[in-house]
SERO-4910 file (N, C-alpha, C, O; in steps of 0.05 Angstrom, whole numbers):
BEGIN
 pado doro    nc1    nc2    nc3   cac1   cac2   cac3    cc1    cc2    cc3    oc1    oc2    oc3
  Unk    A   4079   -192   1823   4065   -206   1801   4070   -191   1775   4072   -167   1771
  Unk    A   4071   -211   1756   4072   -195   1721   4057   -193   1713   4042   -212   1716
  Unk    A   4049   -175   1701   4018   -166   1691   4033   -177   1648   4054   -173   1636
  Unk    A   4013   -188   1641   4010   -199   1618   4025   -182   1593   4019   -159   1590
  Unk    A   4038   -190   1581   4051   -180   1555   4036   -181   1529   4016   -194   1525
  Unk    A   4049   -163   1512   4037   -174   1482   4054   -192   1467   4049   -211   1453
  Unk    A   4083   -175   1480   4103   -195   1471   4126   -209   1484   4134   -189   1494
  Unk    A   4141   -226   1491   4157   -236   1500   4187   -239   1492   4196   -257   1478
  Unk    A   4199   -223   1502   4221   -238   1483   4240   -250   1499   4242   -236   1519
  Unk    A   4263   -277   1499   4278   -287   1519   4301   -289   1502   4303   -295   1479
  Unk    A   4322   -283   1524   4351   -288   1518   4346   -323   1521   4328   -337   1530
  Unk    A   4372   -328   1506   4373   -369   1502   4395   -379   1515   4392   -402   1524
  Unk    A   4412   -370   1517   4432   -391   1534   4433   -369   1559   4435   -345   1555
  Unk    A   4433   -383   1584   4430   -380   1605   4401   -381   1620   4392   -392   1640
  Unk    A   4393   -363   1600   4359   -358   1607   4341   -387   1603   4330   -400   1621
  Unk    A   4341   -394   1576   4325   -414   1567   4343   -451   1569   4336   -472   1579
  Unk    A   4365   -443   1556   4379   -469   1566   4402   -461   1581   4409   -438   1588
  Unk    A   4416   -487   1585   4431   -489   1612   4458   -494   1586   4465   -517   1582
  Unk    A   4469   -477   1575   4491   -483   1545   4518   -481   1545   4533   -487   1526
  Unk    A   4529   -467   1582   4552   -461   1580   4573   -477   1579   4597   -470   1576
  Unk    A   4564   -497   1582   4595   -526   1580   4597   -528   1551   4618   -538   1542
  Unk    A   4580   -521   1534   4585   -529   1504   4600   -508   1498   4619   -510   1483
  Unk    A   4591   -478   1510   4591   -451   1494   4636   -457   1508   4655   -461   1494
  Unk    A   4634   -455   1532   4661   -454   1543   4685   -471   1522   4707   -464   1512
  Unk    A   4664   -499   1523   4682   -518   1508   4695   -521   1488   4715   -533   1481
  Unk    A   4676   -503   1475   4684   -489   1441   4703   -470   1439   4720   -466   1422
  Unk    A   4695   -456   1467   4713   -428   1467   4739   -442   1481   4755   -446   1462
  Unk    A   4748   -450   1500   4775   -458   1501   4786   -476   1483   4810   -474   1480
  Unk    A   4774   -495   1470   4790   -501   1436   4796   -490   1422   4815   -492   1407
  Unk    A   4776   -470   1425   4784   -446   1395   4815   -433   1395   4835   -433   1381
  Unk    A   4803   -421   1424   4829   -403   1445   4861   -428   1447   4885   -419   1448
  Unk    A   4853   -458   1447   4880   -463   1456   4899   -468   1417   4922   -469   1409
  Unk    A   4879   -468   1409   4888   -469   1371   4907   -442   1376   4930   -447   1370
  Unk    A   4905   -428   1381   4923   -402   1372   4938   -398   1400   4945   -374   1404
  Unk    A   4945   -420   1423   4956   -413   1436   4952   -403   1470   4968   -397   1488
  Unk    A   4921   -406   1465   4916   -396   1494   4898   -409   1506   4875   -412   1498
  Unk    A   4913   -421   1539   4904   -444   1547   4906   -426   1583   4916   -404   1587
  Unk    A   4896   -442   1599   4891   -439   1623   4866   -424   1636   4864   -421   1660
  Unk    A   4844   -414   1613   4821   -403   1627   4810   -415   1645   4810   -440   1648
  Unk    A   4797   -397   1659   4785   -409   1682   4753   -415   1671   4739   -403   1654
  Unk    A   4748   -440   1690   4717   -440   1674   4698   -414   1681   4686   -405   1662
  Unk    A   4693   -399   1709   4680   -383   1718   4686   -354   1702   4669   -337   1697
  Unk    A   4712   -353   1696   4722   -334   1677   4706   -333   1645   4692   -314   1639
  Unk    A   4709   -347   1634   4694   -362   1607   4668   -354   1616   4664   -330   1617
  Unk    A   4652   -368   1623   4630   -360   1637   4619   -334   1641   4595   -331   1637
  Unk    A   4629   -321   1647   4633   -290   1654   4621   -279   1623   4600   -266   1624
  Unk    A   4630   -281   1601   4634   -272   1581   4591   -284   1567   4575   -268   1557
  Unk    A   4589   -304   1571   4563   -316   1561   4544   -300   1552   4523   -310   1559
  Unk    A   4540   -279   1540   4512   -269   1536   4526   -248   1522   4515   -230   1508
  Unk    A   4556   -250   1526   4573   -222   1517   4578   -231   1482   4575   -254   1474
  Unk    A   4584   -209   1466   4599   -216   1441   4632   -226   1447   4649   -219   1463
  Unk    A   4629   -248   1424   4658   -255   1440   4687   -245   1426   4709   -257   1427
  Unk    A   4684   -228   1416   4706   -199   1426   4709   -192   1439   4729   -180   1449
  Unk    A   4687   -197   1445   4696   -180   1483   4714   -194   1496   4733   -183   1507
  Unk    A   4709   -223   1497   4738   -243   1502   4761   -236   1484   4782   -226   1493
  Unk    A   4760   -239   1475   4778   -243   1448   4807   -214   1453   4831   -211   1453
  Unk    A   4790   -204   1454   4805   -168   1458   4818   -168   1494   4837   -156   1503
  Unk    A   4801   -185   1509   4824   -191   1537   4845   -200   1532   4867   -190   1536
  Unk    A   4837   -228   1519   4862   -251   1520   4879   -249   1498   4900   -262   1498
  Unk    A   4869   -228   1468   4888   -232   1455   4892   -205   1439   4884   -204   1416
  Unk    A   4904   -180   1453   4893   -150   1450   4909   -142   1426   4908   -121   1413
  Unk    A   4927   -167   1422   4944   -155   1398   4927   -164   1367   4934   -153   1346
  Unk    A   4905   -186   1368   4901   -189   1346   4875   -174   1333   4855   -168   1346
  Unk    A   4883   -168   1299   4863   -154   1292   4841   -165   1285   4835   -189   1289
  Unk    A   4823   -147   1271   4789   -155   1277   4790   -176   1251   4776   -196   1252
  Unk    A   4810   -171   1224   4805   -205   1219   4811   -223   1232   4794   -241   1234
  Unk    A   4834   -226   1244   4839   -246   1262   4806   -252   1286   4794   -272   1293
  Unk    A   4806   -241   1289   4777   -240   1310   4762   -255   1292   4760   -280   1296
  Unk    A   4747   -240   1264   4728   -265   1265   4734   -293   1249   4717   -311   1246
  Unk    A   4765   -294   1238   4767   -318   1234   4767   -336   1264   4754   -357   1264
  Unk    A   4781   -327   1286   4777   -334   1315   4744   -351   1316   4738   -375   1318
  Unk    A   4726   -327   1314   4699   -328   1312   4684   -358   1298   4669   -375   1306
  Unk    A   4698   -352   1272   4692   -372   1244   4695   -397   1268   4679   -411   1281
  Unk    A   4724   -393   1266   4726   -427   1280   4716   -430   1302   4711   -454   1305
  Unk    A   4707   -416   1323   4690   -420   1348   4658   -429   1341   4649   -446   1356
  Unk    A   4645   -423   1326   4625   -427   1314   4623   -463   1303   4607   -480   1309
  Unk    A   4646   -463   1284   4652   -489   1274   4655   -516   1296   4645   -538   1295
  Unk    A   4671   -505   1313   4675   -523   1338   4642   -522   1358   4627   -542   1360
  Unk    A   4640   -509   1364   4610   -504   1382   4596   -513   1367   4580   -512   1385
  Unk    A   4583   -523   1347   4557   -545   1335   4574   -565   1328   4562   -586   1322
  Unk    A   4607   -567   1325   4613   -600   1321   4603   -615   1347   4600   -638   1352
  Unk    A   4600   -594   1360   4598   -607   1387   4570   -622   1400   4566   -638   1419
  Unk    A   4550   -604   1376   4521   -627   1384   4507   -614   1411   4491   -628   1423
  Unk    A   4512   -591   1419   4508   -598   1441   4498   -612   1463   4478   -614   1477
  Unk    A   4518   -621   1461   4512   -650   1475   4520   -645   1505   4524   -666   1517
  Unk    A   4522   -626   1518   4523   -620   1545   4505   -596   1549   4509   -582   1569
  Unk    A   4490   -591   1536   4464   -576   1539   4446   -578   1553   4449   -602   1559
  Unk    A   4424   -569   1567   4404   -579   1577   4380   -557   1582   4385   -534   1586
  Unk    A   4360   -566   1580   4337   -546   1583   4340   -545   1610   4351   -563   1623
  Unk    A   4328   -514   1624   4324   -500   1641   4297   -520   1658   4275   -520   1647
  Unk    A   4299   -533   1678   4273   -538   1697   4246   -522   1688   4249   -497   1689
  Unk    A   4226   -528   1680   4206   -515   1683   4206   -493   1657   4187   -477   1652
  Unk    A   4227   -495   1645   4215   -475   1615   4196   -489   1602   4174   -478   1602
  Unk    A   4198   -517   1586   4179   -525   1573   4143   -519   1581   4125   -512   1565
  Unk    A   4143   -523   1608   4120   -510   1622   4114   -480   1619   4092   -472   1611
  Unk    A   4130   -468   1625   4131   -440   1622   4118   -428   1599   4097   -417   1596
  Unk    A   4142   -434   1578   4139   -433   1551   4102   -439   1539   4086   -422   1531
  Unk    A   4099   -464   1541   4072   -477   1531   4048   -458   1547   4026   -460   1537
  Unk    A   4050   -442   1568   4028   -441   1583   4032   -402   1586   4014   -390   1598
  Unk    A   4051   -390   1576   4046   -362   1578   4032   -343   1545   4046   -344   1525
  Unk    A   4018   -334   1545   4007   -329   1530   4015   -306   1511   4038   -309   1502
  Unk    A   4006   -291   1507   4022   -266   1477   4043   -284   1464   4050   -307   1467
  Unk    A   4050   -262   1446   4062   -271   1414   4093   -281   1435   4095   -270   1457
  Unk    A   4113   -301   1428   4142   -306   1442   4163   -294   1420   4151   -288   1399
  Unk    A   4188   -290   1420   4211   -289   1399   4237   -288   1419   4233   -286   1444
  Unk    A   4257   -290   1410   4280   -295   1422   4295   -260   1401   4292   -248   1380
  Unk    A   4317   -256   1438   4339   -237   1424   4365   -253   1444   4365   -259   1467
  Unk    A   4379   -255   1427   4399   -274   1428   4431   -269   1412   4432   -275   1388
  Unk    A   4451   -261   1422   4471   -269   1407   4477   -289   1383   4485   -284   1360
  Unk    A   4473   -312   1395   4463   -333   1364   4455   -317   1349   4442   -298   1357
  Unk    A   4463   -322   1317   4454   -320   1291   4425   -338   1297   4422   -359   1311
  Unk    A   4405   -320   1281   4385   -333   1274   4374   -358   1268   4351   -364   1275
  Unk    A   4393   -377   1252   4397   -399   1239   4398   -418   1262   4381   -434   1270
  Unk    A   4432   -410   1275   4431   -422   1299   4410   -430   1318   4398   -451   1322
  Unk    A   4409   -403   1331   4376   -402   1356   4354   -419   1342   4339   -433   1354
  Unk    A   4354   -416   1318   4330   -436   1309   4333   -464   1317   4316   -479   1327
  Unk    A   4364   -471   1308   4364   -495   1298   4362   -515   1334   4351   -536   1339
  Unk    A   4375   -501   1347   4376   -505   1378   4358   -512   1389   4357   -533   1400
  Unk    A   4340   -494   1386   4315   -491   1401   4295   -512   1380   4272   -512   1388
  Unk    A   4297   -521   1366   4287   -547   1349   4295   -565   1355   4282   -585   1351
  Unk    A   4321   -566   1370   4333   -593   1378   4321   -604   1395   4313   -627   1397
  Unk    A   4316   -572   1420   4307   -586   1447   4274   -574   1455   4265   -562   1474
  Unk    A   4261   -585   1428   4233   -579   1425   4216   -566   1433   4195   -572   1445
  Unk    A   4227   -538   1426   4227   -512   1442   4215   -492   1418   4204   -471   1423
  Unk    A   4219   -499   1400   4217   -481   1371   4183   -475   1370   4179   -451   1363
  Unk    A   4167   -485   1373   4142   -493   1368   4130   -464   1382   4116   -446   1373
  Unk    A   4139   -469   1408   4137   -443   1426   4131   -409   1407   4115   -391   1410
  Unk    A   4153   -414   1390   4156   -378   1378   4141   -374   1367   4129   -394   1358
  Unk    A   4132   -349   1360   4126   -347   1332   4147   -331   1316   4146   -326   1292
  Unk    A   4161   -325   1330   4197   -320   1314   4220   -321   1330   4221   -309   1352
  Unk    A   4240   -336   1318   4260   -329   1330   4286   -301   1316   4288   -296   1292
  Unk    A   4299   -290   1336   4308   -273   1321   4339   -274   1330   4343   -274   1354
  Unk    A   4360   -275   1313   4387   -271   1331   4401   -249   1317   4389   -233   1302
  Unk    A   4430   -249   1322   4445   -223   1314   4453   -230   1298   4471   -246   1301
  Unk    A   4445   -221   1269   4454   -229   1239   4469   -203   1236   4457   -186   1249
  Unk    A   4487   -194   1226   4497   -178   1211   4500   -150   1228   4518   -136   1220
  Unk    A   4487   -142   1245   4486   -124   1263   4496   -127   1299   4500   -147   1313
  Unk    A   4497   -100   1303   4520   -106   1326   4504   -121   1356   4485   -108   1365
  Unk    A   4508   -139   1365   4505   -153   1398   4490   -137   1414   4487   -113   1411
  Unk    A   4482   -148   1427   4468   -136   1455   4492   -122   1476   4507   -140   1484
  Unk    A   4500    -94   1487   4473    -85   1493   4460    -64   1475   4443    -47   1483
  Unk    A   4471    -67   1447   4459    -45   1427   4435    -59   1428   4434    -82   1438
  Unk    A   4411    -45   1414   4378    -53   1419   4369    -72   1392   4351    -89   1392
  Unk    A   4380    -66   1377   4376    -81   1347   4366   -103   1349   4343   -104   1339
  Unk    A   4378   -128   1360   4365   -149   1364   4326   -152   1373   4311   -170   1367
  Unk    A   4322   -128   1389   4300   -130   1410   4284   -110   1382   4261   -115   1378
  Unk    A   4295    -94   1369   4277    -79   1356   4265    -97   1315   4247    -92   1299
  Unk    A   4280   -112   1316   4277   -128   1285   4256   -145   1300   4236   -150   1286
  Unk    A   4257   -158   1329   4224   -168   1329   4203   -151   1333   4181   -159   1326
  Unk    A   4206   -120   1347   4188   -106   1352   4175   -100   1329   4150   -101   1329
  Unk    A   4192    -91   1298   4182    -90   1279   4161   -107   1266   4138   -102   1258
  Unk    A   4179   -135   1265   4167   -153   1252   4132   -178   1259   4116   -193   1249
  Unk    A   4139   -163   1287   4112   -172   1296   4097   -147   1301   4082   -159   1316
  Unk    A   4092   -132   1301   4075   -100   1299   4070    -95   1334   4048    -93   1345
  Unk    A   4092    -93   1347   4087    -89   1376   4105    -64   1377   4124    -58   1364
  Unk    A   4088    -48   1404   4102    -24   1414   4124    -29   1427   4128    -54   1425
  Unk    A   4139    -19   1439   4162    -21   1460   4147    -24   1488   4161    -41   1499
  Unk    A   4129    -17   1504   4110    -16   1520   4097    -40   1523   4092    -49   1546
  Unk    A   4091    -51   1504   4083    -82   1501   4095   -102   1504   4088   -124   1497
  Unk    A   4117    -96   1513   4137   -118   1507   4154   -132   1531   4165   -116   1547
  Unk    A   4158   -152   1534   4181   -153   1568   4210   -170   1556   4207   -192   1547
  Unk    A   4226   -161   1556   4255   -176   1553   4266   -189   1570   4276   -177   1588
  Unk    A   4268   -222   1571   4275   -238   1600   4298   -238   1589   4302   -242   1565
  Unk    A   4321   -233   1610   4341   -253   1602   4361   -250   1633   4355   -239   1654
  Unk    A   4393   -268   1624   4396   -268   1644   4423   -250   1655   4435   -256   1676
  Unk    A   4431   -227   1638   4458   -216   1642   4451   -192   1636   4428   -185   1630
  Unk    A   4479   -170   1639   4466   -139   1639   4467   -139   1613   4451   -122   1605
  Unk    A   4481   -152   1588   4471   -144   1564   4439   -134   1547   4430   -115   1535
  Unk    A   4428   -166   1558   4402   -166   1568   4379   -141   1572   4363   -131   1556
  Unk    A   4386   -136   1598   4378   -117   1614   4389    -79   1596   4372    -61   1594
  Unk    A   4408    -76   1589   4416    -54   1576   4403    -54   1549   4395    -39   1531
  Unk    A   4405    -75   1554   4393    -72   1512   4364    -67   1512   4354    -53   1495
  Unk    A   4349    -80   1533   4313    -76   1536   4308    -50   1540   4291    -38   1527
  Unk    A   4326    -37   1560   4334     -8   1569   4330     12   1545   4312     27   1542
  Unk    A   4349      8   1529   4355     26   1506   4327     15   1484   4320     28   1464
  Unk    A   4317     -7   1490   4301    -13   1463   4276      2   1474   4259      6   1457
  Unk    A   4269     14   1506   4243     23   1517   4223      0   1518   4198      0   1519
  Unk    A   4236    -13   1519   4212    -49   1536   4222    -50   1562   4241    -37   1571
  Unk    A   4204    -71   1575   4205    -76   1599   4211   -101   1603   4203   -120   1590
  Unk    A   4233   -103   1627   4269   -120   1629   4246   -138   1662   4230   -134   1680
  Unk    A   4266   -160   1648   4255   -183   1669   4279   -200   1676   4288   -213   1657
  Unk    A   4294   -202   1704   4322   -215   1702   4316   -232   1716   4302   -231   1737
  Unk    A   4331   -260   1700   4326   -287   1709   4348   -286   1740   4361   -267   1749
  Unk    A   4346   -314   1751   4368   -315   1774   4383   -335   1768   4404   -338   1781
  Unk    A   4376   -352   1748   4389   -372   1750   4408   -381   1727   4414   -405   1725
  Unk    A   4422   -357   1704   4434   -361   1688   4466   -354   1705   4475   -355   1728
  Unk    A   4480   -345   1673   4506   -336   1678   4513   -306   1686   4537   -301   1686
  Unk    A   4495   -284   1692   4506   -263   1684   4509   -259   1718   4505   -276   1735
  Unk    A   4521   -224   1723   4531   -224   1747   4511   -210   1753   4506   -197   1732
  Unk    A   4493   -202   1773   4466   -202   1780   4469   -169   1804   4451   -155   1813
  Unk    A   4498   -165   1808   4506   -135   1808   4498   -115   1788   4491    -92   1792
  Unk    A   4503   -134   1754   4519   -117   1737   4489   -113   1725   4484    -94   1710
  Unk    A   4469   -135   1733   4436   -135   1713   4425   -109   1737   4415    -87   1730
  Unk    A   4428   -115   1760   4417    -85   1779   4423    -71   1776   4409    -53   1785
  Unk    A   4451    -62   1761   4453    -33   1754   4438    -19   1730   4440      6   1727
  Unk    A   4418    -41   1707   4401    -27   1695   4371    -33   1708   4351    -36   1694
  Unk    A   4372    -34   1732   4343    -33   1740   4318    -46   1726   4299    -34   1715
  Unk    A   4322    -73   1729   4305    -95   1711   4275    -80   1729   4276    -68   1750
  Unk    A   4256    -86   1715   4217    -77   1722   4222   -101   1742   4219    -93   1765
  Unk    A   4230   -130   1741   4224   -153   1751   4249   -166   1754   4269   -161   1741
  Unk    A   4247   -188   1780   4261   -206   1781   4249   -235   1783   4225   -238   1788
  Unk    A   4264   -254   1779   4247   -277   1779   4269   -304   1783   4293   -307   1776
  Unk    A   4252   -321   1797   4266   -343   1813   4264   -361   1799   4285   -372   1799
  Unk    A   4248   -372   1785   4235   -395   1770   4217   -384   1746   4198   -368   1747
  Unk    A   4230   -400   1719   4206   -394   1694   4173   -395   1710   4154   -380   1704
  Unk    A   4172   -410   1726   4143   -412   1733   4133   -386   1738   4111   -380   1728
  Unk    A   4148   -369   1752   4135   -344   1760   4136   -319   1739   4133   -295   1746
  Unk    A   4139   -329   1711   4124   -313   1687   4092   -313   1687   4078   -293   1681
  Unk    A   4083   -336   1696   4057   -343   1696   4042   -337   1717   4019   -341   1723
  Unk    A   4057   -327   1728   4033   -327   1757   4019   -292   1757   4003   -286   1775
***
């Protein structure tokens, strides 16, 4: 059982929506623009919760970090032409969401702007009382993301539980000194989230509430 938070915070794609056909779809357009075609979908996948340099530096080790974030630029550009329109909310978050109590915020790869605009689409926004993504500072599993909401809403590290669903996730709650809650049903590899020793595991958003 989970004993009650002050604060919440959830990873968004994997954890909260179901986003990887859009996130993939973007990413092998991007990737076949400069030449590189044949990923595998489970491969792509693999990467979801990761910064995508971290791809980027597999499949293309020769190019440099401008090249990366113009790579980036246009992955971004392509992934909201796209609407996501192969998106879908997670079974049972909306419930979840509406019915667990303490302050909510998101730590999320998404830019801020983004995660907002997303989570407005699929009438999910209402839920927060902030969303937070990786503006200008480095990805999960550095803690930054988890610590600009700790700030901004006046909560301790102790007060806090980080759901999400990959070891970025899980490492980054680690290093921020909150307490890590790993979903089962996203993308991450569920070896790689047990090697930072999540407080919790969980089968269904429902069992935040219980």
């Amino acid at each position: 059982m989970i004993p009650p938070y002050k604060l919440y915070l959830f990873d968004v794609d994997g954890t909260l929506l179901d986003s990887a056909s859009d996130i993939c779809g973007a990413v092998r357009d991007a990737l076949g623009e400069v030449g590189v075609s044949g990923l595998d979908e489970t491969y792509l996948r693999s990467f979801v919760g990761f910064h995508l340099f971290d791809l980027f530096e597999e499949v293309l080790p020769h190019y440099t970090d401008e090249q990366n974030h113009a790579l980036l630029a246009r992955y971004r550009q392509i992934y909201l032409g796209r609407g996501h329109s192969s998106t879908r909310i997670y079974d049972g978050v909306p419930e979840m969401l509406a019915g667990l109590g303490g302050l909510k915020s998101t730590a999320t790869t998404k830019s801020s702007e983004t995660a907002r605009a997303i989570l407005t689409q699929f009438g999910l926004v209402a839920n927060f009382d902030h969303v937070q993504g990786t503006d200008g500072f480095p990805s999960k599993p550095e803690p930054l993301v988890i610590f600009k909401s700790l700030e901004l809403l006046g909560v301790a590290p102790g007060e806090c539980l980080m759901i999400g669903d990959a070891a970025p996730d899980m490492e980054a709650g680690r290093r921020a000194g909150v307490h890590t809650c790993a979903v089962s049903w996203g993308y991450g590899n569920q070896d790689a989230m047990r090697a930072h020793q999540p407080d919790y595991w969980i089968e269904s958003p429902a069992a935040l509430l219980a």
